[in-house]
C-alpha positions, 0 to 999 in steps of 0.5 A, spaced: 695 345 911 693 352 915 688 356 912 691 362 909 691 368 911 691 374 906 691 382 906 689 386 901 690 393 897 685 394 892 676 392 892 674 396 886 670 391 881 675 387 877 676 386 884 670 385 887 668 381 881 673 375 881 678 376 885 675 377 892 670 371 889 675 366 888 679 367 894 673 366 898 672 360 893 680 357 896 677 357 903 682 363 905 682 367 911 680 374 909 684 378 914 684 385 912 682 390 908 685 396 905 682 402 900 682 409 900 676 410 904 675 407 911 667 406 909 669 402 902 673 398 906 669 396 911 663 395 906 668 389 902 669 385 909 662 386 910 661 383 902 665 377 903 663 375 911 670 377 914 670 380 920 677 382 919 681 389 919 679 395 915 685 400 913 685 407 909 692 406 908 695 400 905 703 402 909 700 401 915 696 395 913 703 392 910 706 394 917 701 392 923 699 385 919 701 378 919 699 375 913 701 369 908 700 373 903 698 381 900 693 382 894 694 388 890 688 389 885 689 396 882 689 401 878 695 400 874 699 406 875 699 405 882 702 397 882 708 397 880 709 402 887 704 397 891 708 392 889 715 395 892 712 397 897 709 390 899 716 387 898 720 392 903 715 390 908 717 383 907 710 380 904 708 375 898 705 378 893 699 376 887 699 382 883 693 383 877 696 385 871 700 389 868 706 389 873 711 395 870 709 398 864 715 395 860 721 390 861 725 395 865 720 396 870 718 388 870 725 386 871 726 392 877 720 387 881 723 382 880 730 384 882 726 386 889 723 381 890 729 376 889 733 380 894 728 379 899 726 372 899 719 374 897 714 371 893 711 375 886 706 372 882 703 376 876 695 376 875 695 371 868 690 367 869 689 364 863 695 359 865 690 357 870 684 356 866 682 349 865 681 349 856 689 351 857 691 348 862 689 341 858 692 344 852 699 346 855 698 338 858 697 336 850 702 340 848 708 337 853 705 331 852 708 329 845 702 325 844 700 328 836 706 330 835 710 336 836 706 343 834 708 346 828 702 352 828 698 356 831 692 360 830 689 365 836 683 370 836 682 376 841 676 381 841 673 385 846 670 392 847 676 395 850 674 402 849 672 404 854 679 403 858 683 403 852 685 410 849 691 407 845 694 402 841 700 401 847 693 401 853 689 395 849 696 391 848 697 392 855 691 392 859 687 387 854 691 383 849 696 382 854 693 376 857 694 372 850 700 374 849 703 371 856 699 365 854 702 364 848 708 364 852 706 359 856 703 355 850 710 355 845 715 359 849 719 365 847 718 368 840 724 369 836 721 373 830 715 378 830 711 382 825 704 385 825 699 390 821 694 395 824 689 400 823 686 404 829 680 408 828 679 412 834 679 408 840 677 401 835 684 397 835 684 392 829 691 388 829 693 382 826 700 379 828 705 373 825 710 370 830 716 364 830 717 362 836 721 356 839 723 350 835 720 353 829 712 354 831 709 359 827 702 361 828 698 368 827 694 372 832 687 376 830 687 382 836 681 387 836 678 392 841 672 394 838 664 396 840 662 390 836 665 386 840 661 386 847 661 379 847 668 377 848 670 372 844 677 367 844 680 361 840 686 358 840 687 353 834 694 349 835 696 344 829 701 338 830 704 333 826 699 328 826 692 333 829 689 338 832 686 342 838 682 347 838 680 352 845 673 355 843 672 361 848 674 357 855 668 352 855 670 348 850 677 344 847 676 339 841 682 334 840 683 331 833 688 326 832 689 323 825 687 315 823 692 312 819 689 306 815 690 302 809 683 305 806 681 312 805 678 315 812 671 318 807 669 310 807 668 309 813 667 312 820 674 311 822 676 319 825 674 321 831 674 327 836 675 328 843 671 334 846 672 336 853 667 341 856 665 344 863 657 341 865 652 347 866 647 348 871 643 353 876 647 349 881 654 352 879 652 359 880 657 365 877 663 359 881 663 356 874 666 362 870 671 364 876 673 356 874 673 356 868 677 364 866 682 361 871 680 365 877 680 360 883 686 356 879 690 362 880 689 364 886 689 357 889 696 357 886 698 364 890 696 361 896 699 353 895 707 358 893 705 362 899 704 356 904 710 353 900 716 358 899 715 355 892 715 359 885 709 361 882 708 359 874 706 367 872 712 370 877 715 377 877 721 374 873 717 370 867 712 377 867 719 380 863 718 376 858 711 378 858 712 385 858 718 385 853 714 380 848 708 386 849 714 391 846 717 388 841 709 386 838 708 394 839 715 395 834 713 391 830 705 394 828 705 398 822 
């Protein structure tokens, strides 16, 4: 298969941090650039060994490139107009989240997109991440049972870019809450609890989603948490899983026997896990958060002309699920 040819909108830190690294990472073609200001574009192709175009001005970009596809990582006031306009040029595009601030804006994309026969791939990397990857297969699989429930845990300093309840659901939890999706399928019914103080979020949330799956999530943005920190524990007939932080998946499946499992060694866990050494630098991060999947993704759909898992479509459900678990707050 060709090498990819990418353009893109958008190198500021999220950005330079993870996306451009895991483009570079798929073996991609970086073809050009562009930002605000000719310099910093020039300086992000200098950063990641492109010898390609620089631009002030992402119109002219979308018009003068010939590409597989364009990457728009940001501001998200500004994405929802970049993917428009990427869309009227004719391009694929990979979009960092949120796509629309709601619903009705998601769905506008998506109506855009379809009608001109391009490719729009949200930025949820979760689906993307390994851990969940192998609990999504386990899940489908069937092989403990059907789930029966589920427990999920989200804290983060999100102080610093999140001044409200509407922003930390949207900017940060937003991730979890399309895992959920991803994980379980559409929820049927939602009520939730929250207490803010000041920029401090604290949300416990309950849920029933399809074929009657419970589950419960515990939401927080807080200074306390400058150690991000995640889990997701779901419960099947006959075991359990257990996703903690994105490094770690433990399997438990039930013994049945004729004598009590406390008399003999006879239960057991399986533990998958990624492997650490100096020799898997900052790559190993980008893998395991579902950066290099998801990008890998984009190109594959791109190359393909096939839909992406996190589409402009699937983000609707996505950005509706974030409404109503804001209605339902009190």
């Amino acid at each position: 298969m060709n090498t990819a040819k990418l353009c893109f909108i958008g190198a500021g830190f999220h950005a330079s941090t993870n996306i451009y690294p895991s483009v570079v990472e798929t073996g991609a073609h970086i073809q050009a650039i562009a930002t605000r200001n000719i310099e910093r574009s020039e300086a992000a192709l200098r950063r990641f060994g492109s010898k390609g175009t620089a631009y002030d001005n992402a119109r002219l970009m979308l018009q003068q490139e010939s590409c597989d596809g364009v990457v728009v990582v940001a501001q998200p006031d500004d994405q929802t107009t970049l993917v428009l306009e990427c869309i009227q040029a004719g391009k694929n595009v990979y979009v960092d989240k949120p796509l629309g601030w709601n619903a009705i804006e998601a769905a506008t994309v998506a109506e855009a997109a379809e009608k001109a026969g391009v490719i729009v791939m949200v930025g949820f990397m979760k689906r993307y991440a390994p851990v969940y990857m192998k609990l999504k297969e386990l899940i489908d699989g069937g092989s403990l049972g059907k789930v029966r429930s589920f427990q999920m845990k989200f804290a983060v300093d999100s102080t610093p870019f999140c001044k409200d309840e509407e922003q930390f659901m949207k900017l940060a939890a937003i991730h979890m809450v399309d895992l959920m999706r991803f994980l379980f399928g559409e929820a049927v019914r939602v009520t939730g609890t929250t207490f803010k103080d000041g920029e401090h979020i604290n949300q416990s949330i309950s849920f029933v989603f399809d074929h009657n799956v419970v589950g419960s999530t515990y939401f927080t943005g807080m200074s306390a948490w400058s150690r991000e920190s995640e889990s997701v524990l779901v419960t099947f007939d006959d075991g359990f899983a257990l996703s903690e932080e994105i490094s770690t998946l433990t399997i438990h499946q039930s013994r049945i026997s004729d004598s009590l499992p406390w008399k003999s060694l006879e239960e057991q866990d399986t533990v998958f896990t990624a492997s650490g050494s100096p020799m898997s630098g900052a790559y190993r991060d980008l893998y395991l958060r579902g950066f290099v999947g998801e990008m890998a993704h984009f190109i594959a759909c791109c190359q393909n002309q096939s839909v992406p898992h996190s589409s402009a479509k699937d983000n609707i459900g996505t950005m509706a699920l974030c409404d109503t678990i804001l209605s339902s707050l009190k």
